[in-house]
Every structure is written in C-alpha cells, then in structure tokens.
MARLOFI-56647 format. One record per residue (C-alpha): residue in one letter; y, z, x; residue number from 0. Coordinates in nm, 3 decimals. Layout:
<rs>
R   code     north        up      east   pos
R      a         Y         Z         X   NUM
...
</rs>
This chain:
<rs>
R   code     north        up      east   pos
R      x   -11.227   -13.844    -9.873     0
R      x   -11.436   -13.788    -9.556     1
R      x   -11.312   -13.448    -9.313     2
R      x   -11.292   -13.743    -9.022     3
R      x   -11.107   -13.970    -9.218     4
R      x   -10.854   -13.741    -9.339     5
R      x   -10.822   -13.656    -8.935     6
R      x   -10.826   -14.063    -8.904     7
R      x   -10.506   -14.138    -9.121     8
R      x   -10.348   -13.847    -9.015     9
R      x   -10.378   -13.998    -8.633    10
R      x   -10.605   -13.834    -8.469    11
R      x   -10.845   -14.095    -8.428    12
R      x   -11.058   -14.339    -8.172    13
R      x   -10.768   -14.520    -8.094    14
R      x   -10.503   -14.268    -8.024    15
R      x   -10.765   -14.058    -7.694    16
R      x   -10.490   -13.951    -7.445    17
R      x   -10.494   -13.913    -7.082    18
R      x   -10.646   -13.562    -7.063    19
R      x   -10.951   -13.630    -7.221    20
R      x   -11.030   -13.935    -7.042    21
R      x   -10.943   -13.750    -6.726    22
R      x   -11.082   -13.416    -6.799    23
R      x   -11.458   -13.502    -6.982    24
R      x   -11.620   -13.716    -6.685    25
R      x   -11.455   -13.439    -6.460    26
R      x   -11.663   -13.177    -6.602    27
R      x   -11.993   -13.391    -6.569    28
R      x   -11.943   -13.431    -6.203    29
R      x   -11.865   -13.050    -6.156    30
R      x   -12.179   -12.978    -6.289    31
R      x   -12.404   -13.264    -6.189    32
R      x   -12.464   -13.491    -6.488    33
R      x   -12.514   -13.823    -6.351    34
R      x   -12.416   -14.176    -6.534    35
R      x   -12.760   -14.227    -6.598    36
R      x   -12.917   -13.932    -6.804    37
R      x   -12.877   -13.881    -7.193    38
R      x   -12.559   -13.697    -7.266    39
R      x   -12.578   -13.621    -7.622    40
R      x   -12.207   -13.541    -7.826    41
R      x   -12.293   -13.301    -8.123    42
R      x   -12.001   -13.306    -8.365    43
R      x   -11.890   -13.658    -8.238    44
R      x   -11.600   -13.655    -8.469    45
R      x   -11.337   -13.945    -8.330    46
R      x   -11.533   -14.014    -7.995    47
R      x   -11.254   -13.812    -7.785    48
R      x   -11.578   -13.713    -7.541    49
R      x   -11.793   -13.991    -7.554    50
R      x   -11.600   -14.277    -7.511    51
R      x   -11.379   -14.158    -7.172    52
R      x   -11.759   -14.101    -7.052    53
R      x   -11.875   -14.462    -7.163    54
R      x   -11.545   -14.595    -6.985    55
R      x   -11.666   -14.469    -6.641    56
R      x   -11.996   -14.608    -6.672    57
R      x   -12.207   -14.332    -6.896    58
R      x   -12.455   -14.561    -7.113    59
R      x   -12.678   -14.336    -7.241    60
R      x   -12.479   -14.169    -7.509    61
R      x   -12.532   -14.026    -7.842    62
R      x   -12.321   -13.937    -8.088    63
R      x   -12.438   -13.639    -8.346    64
R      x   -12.258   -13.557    -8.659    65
R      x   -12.275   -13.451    -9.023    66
R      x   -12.023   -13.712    -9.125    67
R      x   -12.098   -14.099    -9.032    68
R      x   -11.716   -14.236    -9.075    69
R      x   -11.736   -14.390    -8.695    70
R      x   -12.094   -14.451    -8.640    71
R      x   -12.010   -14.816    -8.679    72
R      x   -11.758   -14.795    -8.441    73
R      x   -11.991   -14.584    -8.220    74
R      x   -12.279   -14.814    -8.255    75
R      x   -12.104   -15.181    -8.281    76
R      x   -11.850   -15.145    -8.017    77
R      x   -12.017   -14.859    -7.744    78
R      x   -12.353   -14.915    -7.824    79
R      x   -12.396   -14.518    -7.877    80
R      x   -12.717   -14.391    -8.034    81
R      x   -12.621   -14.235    -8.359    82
R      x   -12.744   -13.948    -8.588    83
R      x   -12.593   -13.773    -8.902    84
R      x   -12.713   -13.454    -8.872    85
R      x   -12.635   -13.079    -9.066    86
R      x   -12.683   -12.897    -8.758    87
R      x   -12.652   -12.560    -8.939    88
R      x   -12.978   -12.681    -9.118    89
R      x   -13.124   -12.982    -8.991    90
R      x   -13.304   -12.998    -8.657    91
R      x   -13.165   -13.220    -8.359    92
R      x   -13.335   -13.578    -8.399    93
R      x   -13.370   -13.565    -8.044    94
R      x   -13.635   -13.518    -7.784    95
R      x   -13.728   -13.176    -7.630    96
R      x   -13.578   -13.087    -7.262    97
R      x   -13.494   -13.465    -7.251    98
R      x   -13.063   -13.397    -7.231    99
R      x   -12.895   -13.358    -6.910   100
R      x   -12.558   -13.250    -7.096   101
R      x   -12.446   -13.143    -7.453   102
R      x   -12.053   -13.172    -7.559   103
R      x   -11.967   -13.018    -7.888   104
R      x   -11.597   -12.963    -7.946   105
R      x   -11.419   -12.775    -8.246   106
R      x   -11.777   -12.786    -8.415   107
R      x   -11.903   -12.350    -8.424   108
R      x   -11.604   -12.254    -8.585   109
R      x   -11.687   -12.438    -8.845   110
R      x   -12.062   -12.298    -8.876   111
R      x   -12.152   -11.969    -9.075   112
R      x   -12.436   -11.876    -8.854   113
R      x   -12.451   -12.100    -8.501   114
R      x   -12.776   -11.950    -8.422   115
R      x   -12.972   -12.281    -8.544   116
R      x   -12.684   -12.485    -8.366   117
R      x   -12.783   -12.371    -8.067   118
R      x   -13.134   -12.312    -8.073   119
R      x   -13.137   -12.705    -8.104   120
R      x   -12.919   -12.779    -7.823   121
R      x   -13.136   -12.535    -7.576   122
R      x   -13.400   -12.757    -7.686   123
R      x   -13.305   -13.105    -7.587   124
R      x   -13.121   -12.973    -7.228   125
R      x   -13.361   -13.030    -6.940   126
R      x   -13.411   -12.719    -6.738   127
R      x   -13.072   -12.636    -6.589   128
R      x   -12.892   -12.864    -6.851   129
R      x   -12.567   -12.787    -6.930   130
R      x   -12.365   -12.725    -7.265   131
R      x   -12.011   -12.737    -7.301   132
R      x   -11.859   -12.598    -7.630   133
R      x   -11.486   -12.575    -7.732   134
R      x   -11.362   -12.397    -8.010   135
R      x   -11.005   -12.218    -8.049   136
R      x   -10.885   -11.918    -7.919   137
R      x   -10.867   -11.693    -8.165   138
R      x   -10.609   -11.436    -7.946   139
R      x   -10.399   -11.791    -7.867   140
R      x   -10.420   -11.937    -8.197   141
R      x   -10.506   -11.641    -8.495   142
R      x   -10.163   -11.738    -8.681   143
R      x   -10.235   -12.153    -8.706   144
R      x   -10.645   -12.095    -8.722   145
R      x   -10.682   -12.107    -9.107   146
R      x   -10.442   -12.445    -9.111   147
R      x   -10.723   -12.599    -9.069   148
R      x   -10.950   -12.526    -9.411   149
R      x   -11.284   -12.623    -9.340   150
R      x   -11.264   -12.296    -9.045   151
R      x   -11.515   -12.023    -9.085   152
R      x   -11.553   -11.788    -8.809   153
R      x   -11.282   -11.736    -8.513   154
R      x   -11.406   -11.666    -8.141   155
R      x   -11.220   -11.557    -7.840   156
R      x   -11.374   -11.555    -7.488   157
R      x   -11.562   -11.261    -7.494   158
R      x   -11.732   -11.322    -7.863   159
R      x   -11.803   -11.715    -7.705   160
R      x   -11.986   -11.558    -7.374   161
R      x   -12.167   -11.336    -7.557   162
R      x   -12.319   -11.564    -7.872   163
R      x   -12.436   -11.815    -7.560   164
R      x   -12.618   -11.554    -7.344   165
R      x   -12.773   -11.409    -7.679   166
R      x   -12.914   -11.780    -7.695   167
R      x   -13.030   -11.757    -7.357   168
R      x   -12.764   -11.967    -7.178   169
R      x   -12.617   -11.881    -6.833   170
R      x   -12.231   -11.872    -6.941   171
R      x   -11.887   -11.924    -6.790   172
R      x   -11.614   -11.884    -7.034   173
R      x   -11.248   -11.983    -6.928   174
R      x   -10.967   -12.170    -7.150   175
R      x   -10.910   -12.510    -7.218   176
R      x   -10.661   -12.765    -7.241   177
R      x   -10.325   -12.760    -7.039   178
R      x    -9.981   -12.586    -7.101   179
R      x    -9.638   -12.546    -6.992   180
R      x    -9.574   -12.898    -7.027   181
R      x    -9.846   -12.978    -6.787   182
R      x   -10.013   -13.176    -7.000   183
R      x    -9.689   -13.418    -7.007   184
R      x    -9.716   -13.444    -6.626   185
R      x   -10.067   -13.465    -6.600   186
R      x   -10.086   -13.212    -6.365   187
R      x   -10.448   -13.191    -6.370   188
R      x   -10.535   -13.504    -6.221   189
R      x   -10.424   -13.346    -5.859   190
R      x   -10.537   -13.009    -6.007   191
R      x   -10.827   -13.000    -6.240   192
R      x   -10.791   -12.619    -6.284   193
R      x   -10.492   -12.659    -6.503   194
R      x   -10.653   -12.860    -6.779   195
R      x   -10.817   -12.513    -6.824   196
R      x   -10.489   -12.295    -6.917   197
R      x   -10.479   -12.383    -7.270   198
R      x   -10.489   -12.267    -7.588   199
R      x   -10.861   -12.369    -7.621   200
R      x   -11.183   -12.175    -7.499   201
R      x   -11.462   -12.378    -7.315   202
R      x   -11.769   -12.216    -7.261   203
R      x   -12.015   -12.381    -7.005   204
R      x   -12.380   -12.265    -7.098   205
R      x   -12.645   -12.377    -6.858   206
R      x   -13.061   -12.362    -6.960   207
R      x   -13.244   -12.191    -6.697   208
R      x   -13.582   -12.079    -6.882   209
</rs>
C-alpha cells in the first residue's frame, strides 16, 4: 500500500480540503505577488490540499511534484495539472531553470535525511525573487505526536527552519502555521489572515534574490 493511499482511506484525501486551505493558500500568493498566470509548482503534492484551492480561483498553470503517483490521474484528468514523480532527495526537478514564480511543499523535509538537494532544486526553478513556502511540524508544539507518523526523519522548529533556508541562500521569514483556539472552527482568519498563522505548524517563506 501506497504512503498517500494509506492517508486516502484513512480520510485525508482530495475530497475532504476544508475551508482553511482553500482560504489560506491563494492568500499567501497574493501577499507575496504570485499572479494567476505564472507556474506555481507543488513539490510533495500529496492529496492536492495546495493546488487545487489555487486552481479554484483561477491558477492554471500548476504542477504537481511527488515521489508517489496515487493522484496524478486525478491531478491530470480532472485539473489538468502538469505532473512529475520525482525522489527529490535524489532526483533533480524535471523542471525549467528560474522559470517558477512560487514553490509549495508541505509536510515534505521532515521526511528527507539531507534537504540540501531538495532545495538546491527548488532555488533553481524560482525566478529571481521567487518565493518558497515550506511547512513542516513544530517540533517544540508537536515533539510528543511527531514519531506517530513513521515515515518522519528529522524534526525542525523555527529557528532550525530559518536557518537550513538562509544556508540555501533564501531570504527567510519563519512564523507558525495553521489556526488554534478553536479559530479554525470559526474561521477567524477570513477577517484576519494573521490567525491562520498561530498553529501548531511552522511555515517558512524563502524568497530567491541571487
């Protein structure tokens, strides 16, 4: 059995994308500029929780990057999404040099022994002053549940995220993500974006300048 399909019929899925993603992904692309019409590129697609809240607003160039192809038919037959399995720990990005305007890649270097290679490739594709933004847990929020999840290698908090980006020659912002309190519930962040960034989550925003 598949990682993603094991996520799939447990219920985390394409189908079952709640409110705060669809709210909070094309949020972050108009913070930082990323228009409808460049190449946003998803590496570690998993279930589509990124991609498809951006296709639903009108993003249609979008590709989906991952080492496991369980929804690339999905991707492909129903978004039209560009799709590419990919070992990013090994393989090189399949993907055109400074051609990228954004790169998501959520819950994916946590599961990497060494993300130098990782994210080599995504400075690579981003355009100059193309952004990155990469979630992983929170080690300090989450070190008791981390392991729950077998296929985890190496914890980050904020500090370990800013500094892995910057050694990779990213501008960085680091700042949690995901809501809390029983914000989420209310969905609080629609009037007040800032609170979909109080979670248990980190999200660190690397931008290519060189």
């Amino acid at each position: 059995m598949s990682y993603l399909k094991e996520m799939s019929d447990s219920g985390y899925n394409c189908q079952t994308i709640g409110p705060f993603h669809f709210y909070m992904i094309p949020y972050l692309m108009r913070k930082y500029g990323v228009r409808p019409e460049e190449i946003v590129v998803d590496v570690g697609a998993g279930q589509g929780h990124s991609l498809i809240p951006l296709h639903k607003v009108g993003f249609r160039h979008l590709t989906a990057v991952d080492i496991d192809d369980y929804n690339f038919a999905i991707f492909s037959n129903k978004y039209d999404f560009e799709c590419y399995k990919c070992d990013v720990e090994r393989d090189n990005l399949p993907i055109q040099s400074e051609s990228v305007a954004a790169v998501i890649s959520c819950h994916v270097i946590e599961h990497l022994f060494c993300p130098n290679h990782y994210l080599s490739e995504i400075h690579r594709i981003l355009r100059r002053r193309g952004v990155c933004f990469l979630v992983t847990p929170d080690w300090r929020k989450q070190y008791k549940t981390f392991y729950r999840d077998p296929t985890h290698l190496r914890p980050y908090d904020k500090r370990s995220m800013e500094r892995i980006l910057r050694i990779n020659n990213f501008n960085v912002y680091v700042c949690s993500w995901g809501s809390a309190f029983g914000l989420g519930r209310l969905k609080s962040y629609r009037l007040f974006p800032k609170l979909g960034m109080i979670g248990r989550d980190i999200l660190a925003i690397g931008i290519k300048f060189d």
